[in-house]
BABALUM-392889 format. One line per 5 residues: number of its first residue (from 1); their letters; for each residue x, y, z of N, C-alpha, C, O. Coordinates in nm, 3 decimals, padded with zeros to 5 digits, always signed. Example, Ala and Ser with C-alpha at 12.3 -4.5 7.8 and 13.67 -1.06 7.14 Angstrom:
1	AS	+01.319,-00.569,+00.780,+01.230,-00.450,+00.780,+01.320,-00.330,+00.780,+01.424,-00.332,+00.846 | +01.285,-00.225,+00.708,+01.367,-00.106,+00.714,+01.290,+00.003,+00.787,+01.341,+00.114,+00.804
***
This chain:
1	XXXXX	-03.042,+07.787,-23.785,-03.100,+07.670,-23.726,-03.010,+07.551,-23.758,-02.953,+07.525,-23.864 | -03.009,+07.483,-23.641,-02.879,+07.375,-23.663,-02.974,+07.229,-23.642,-03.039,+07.195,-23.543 | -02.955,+07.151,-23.789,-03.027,+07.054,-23.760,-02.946,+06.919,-23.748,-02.874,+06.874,-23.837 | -02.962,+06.878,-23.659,-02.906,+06.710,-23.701,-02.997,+06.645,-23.713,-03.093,+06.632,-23.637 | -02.965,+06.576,-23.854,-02.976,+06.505,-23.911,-03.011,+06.337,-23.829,-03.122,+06.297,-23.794
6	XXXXX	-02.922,+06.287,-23.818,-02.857,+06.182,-23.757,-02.964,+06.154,-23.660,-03.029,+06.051,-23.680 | -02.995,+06.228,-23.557,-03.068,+06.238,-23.461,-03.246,+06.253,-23.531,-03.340,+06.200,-23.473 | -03.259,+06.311,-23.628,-03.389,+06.345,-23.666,-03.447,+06.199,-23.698,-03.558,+06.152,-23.674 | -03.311,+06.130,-23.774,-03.352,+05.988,-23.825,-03.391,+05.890,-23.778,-03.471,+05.812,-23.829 | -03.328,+05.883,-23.656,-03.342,+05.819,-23.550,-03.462,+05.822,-23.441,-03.489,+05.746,-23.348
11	XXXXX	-03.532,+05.955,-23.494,-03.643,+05.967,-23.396,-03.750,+05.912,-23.376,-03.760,+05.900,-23.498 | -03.853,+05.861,-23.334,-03.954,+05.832,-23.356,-04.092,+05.936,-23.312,-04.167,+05.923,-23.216 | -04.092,+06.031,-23.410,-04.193,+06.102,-23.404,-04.252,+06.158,-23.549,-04.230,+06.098,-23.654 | -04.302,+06.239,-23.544,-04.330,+06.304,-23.681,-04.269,+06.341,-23.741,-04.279,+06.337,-23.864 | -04.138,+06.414,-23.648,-04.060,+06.497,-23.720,-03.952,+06.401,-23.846,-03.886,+06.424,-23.948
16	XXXXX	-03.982,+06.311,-23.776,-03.892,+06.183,-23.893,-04.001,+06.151,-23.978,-04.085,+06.073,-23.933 | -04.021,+06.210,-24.130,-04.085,+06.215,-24.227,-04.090,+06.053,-24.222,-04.189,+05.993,-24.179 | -03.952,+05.975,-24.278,-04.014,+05.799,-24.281,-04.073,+05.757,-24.161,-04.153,+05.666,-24.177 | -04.058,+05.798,-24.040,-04.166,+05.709,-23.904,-04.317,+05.774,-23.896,-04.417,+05.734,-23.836 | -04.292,+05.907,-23.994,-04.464,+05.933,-23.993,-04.496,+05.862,-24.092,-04.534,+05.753,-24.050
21	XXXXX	-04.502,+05.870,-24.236,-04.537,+05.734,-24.315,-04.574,+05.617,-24.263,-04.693,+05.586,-24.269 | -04.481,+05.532,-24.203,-04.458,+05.406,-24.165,-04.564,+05.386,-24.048,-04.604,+05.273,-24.021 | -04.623,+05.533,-23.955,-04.675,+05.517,-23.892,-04.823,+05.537,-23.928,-04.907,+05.509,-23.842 | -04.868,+05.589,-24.063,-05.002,+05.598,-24.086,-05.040,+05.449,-24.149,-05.156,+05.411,-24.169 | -04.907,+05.365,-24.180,-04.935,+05.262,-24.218,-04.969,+05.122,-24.100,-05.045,+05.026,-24.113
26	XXXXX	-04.898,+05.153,-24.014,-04.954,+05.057,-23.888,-05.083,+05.134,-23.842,-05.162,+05.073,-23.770 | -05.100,+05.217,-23.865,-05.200,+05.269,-23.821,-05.333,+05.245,-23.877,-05.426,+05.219,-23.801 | -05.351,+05.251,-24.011,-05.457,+05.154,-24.110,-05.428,+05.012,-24.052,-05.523,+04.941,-24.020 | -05.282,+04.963,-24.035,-05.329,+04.810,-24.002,-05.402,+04.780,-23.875,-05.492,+04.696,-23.870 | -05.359,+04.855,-23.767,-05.420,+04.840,-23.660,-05.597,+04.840,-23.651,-05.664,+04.774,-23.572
31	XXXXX	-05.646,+04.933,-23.755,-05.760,+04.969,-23.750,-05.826,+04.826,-23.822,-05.918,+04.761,-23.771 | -05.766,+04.797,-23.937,-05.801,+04.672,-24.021,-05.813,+04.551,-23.976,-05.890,+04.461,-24.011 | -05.682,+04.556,-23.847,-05.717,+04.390,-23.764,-05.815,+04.429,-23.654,-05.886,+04.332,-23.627 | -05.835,+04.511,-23.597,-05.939,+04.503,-23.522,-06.100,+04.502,-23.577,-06.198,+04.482,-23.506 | -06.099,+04.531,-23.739,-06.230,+04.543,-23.749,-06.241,+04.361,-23.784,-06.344,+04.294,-23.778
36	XXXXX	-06.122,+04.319,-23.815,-06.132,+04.133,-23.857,-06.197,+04.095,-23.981,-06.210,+03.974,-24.004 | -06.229,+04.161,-24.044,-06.286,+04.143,-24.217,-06.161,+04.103,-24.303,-06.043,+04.099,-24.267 | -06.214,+04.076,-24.420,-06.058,+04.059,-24.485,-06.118,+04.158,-24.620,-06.221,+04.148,-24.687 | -06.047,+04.217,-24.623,-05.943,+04.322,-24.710,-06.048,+04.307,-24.864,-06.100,+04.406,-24.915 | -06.059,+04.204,-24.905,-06.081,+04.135,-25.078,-06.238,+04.173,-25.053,-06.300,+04.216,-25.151
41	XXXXX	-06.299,+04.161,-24.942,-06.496,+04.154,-24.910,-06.471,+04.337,-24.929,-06.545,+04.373,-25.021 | -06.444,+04.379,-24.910,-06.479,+04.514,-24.946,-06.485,+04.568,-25.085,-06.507,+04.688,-25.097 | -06.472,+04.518,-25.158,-06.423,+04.532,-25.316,-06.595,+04.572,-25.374,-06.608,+04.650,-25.468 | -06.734,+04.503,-25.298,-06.856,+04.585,-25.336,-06.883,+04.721,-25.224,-06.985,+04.783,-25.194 | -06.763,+04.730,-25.189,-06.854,+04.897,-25.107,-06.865,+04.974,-25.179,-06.805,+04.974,-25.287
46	XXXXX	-06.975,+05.095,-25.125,-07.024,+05.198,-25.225,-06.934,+05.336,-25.174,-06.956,+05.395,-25.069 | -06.811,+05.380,-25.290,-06.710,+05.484,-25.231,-06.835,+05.564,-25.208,-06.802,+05.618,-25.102 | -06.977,+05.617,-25.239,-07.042,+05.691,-25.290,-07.081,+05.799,-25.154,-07.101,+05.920,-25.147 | -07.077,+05.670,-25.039,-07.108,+05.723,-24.870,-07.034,+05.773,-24.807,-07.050,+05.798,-24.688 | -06.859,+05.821,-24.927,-06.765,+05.859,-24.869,-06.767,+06.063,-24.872,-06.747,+06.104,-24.986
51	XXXXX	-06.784,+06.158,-24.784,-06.872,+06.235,-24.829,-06.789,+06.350,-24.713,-06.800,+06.466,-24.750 | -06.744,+06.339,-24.640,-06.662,+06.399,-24.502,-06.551,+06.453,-24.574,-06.490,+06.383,-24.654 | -06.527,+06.548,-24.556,-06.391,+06.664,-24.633,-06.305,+06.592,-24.605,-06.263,+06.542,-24.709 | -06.234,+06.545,-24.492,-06.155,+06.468,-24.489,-06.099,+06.320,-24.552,-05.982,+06.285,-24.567 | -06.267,+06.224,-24.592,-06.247,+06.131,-24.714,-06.246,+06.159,-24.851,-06.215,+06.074,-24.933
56	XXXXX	-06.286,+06.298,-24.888,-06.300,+06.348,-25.015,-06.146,+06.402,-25.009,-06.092,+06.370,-25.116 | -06.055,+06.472,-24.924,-05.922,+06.519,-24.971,-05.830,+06.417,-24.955,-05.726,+06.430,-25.020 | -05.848,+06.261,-24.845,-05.805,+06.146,-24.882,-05.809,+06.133,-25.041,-05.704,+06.155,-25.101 | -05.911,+06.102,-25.106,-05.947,+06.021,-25.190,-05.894,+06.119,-25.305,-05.826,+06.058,-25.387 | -05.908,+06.239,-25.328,-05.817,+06.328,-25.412,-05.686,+06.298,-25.398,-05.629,+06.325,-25.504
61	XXXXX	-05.615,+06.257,-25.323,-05.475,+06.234,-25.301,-05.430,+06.100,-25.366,-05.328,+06.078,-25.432 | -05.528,+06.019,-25.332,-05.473,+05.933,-25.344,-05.500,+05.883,-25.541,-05.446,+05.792,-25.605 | -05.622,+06.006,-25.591,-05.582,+05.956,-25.708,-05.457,+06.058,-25.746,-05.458,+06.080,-25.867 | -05.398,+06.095,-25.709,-05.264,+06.181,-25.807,-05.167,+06.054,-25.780,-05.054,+06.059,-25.829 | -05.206,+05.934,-25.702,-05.064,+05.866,-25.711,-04.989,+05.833,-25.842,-04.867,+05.836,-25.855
66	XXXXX	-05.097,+05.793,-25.958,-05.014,+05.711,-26.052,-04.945,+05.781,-26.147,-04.854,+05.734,-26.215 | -05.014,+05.959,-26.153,-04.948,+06.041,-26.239,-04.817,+06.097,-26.142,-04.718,+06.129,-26.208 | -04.810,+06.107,-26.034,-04.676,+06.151,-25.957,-04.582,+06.027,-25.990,-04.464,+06.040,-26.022 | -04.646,+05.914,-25.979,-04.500,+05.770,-26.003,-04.448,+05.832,-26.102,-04.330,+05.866,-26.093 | -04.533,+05.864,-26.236,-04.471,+05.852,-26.391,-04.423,+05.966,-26.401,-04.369,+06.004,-26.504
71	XXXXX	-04.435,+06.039,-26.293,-04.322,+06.186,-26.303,-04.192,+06.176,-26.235,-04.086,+06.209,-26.288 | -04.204,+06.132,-26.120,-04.106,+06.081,-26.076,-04.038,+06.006,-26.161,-03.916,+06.026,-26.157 | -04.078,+05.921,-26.243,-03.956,+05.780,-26.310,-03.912,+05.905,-26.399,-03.801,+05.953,-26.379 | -03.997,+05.959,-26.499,-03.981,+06.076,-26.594,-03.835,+06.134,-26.583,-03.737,+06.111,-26.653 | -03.859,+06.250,-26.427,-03.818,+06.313,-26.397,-03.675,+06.287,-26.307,-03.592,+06.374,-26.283
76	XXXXX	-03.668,+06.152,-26.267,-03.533,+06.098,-26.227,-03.550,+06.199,-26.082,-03.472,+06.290,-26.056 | -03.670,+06.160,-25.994,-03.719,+06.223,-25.874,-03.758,+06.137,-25.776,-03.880,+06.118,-25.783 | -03.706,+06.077,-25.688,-03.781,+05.995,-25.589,-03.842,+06.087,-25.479,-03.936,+06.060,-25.403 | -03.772,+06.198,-25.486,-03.827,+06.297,-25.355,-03.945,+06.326,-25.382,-04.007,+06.353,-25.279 | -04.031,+06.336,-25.511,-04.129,+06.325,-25.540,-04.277,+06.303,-25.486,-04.386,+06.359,-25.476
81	XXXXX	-04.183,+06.137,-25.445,-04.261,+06.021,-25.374,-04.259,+06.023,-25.219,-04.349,+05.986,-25.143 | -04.142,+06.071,-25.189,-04.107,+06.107,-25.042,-04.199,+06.212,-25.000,-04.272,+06.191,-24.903 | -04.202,+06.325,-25.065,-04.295,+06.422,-25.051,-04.486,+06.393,-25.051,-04.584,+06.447,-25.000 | -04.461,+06.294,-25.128,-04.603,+06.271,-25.204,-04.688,+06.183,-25.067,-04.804,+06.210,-25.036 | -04.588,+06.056,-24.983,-04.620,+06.018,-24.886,-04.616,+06.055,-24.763,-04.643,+05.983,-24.667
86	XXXXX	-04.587,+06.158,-24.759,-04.586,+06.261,-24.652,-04.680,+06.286,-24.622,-04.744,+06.250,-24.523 | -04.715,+06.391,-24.750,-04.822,+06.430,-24.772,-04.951,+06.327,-24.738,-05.036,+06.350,-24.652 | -04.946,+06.193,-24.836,-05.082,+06.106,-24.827,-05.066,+06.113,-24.647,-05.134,+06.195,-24.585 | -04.993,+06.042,-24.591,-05.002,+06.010,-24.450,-05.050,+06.145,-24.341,-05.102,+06.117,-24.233 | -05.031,+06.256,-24.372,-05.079,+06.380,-24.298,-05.204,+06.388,-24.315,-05.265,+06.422,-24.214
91	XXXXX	-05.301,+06.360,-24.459,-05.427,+06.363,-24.471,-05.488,+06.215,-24.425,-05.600,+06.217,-24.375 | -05.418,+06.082,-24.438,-05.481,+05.983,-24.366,-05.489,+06.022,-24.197,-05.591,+05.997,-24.133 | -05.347,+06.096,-24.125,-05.388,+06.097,-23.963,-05.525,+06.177,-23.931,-05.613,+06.163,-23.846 | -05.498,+06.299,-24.074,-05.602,+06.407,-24.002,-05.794,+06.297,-24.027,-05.897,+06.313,-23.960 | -05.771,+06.201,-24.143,-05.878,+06.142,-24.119,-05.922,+06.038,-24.009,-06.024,+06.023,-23.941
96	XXXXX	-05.851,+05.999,-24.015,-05.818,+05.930,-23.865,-05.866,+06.013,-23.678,-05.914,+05.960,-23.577 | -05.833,+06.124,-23.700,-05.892,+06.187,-23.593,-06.051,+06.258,-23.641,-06.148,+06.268,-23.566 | -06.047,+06.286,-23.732,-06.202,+06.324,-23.806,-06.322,+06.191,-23.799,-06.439,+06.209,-23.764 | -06.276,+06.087,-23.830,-06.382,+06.003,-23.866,-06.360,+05.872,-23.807,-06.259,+05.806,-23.826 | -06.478,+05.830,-23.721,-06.449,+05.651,-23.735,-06.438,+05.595,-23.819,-06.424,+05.651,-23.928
101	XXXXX	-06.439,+05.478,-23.809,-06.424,+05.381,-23.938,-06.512,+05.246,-23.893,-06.553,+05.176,-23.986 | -06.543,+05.207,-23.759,-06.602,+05.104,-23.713,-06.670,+05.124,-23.661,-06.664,+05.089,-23.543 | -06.792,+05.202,-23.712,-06.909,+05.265,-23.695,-07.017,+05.142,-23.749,-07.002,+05.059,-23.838 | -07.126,+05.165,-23.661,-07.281,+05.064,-23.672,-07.307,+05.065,-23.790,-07.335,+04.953,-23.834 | -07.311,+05.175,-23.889,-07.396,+05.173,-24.044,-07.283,+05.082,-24.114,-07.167,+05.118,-24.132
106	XXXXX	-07.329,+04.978,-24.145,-07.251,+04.850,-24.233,-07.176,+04.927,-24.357,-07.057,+04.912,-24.387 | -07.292,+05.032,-24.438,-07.215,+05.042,-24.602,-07.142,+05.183,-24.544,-07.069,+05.247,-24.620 | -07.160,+05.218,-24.438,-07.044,+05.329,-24.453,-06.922,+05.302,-24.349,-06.815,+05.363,-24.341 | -06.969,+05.194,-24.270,-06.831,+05.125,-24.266,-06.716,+05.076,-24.339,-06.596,+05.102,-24.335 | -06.812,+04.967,-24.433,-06.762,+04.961,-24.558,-06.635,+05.031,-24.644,-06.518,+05.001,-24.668
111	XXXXX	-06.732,+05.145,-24.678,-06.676,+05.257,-24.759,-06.560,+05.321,-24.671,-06.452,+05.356,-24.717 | -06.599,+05.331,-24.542,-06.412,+05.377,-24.489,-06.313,+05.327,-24.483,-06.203,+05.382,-24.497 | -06.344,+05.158,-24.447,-06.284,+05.055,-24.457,-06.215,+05.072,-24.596,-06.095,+05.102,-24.598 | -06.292,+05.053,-24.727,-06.229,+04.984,-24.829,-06.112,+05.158,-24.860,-06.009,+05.151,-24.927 | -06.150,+05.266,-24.810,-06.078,+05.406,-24.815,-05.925,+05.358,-24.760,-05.824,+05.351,-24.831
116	XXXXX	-05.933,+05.326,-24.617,-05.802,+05.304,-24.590,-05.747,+05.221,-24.614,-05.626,+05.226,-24.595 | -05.807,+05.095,-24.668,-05.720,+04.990,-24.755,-05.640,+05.057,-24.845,-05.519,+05.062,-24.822 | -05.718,+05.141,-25.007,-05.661,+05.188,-25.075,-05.571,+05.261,-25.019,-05.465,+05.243,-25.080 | -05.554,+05.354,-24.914,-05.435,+05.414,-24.859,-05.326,+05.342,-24.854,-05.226,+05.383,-24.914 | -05.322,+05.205,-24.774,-05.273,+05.127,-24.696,-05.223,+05.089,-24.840,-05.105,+05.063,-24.815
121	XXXXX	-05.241,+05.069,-24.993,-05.182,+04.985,-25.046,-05.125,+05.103,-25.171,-05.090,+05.068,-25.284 | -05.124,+05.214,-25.133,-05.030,+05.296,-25.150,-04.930,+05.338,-25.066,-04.816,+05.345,-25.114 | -04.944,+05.363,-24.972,-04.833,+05.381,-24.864,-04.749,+05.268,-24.947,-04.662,+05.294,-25.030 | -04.791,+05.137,-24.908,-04.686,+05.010,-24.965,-04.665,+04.989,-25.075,-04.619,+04.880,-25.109 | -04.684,+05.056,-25.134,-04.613,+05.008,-25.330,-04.539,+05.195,-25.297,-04.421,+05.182,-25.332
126	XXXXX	-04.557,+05.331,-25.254,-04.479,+05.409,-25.274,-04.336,+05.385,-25.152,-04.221,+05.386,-25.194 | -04.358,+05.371,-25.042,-04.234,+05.334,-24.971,-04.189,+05.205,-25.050,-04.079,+05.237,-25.094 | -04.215,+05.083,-25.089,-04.167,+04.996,-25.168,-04.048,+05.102,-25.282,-03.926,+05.110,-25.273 | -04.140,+05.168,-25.378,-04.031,+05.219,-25.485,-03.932,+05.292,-25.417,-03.822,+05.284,-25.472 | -03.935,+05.377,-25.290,-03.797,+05.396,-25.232,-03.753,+05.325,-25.150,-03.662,+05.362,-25.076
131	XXXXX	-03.811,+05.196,-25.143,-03.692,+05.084,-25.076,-03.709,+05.096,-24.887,-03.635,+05.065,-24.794 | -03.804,+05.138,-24.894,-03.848,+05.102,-24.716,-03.987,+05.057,-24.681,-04.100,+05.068,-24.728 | -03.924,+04.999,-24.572,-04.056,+04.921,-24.507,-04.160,+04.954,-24.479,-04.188,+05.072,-24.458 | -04.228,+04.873,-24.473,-04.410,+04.912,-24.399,-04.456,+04.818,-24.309,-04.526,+04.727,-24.353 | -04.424,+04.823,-24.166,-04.439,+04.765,-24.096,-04.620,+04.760,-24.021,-04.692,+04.858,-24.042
136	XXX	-04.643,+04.708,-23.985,-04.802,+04.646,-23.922,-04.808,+04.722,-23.805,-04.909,+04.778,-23.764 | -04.679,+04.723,-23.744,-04.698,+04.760,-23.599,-04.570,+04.822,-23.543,-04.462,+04.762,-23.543 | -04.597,+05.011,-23.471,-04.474,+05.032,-23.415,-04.459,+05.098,-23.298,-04.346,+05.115,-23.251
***
């Protein structure tokens, strides 16, 4: 199998590991400006209504972030992190097609809402430590 490279990088699809990242991250933003709340009012939702296999293997993921950073620095591994956001962003799309988020019930709006924030502000502190962007919109 003959891959280029060059061309993969350049792509804009999945198959370019950084434009899928980058894209689960406009993708929380998109969802975030259309619901028009700000970000800080969610801080009393109840994770508790979060209950859909798909927010429960979100929310497992996203706690291994802080022990993968300190393995990575450890381990002198950024692929780590490359891998690790891959990963988060494949379980944010698949939630994304599983579940609304701007649904009528207020606290379990809430609770999805304040879900993909926390995504949204991992995506951006792990592409941050390898030095790429997170754009709003692509």
């Amino acid at each position: 199998m003959n891959i280029n490279y060059l061309d993969l990088a350049k792509s804009q699809s999945s198959d370019n590991p950084v434009y899928y990242i980058q894209y689960a991250h406009a993708r929380i933003a998109s969802v975030l400006n259309g619901w028009g709340g700000n970000v800080a009012d969610l801080v009393d939702a109840d994770p508790a209504r979060l209950d859909h296999a798909s927010e429960l293997a979100l929310l497992g993921r996203l706690a291994e972030f802080p022990q993968l950073c300190d393995a990575a620095a450890r381990e002198l591994s950024p692929h780590l992190i490359a891998y690790y956001l891959k990963d988060l962003a494949a379980e944010l799309h698949g939630y994304y097609v599983n579940c609304q988020f701007l649904v009528e019930d207020e606290a379990l709006k809430q609770a999805r809402l304040l879900l993909i924030a926390a995504t949204r502000q991992v995506l951006v502190s792990g592409l941050a430590l390898l030095g790429v962007s997170a754009p709003d919109k692509m």
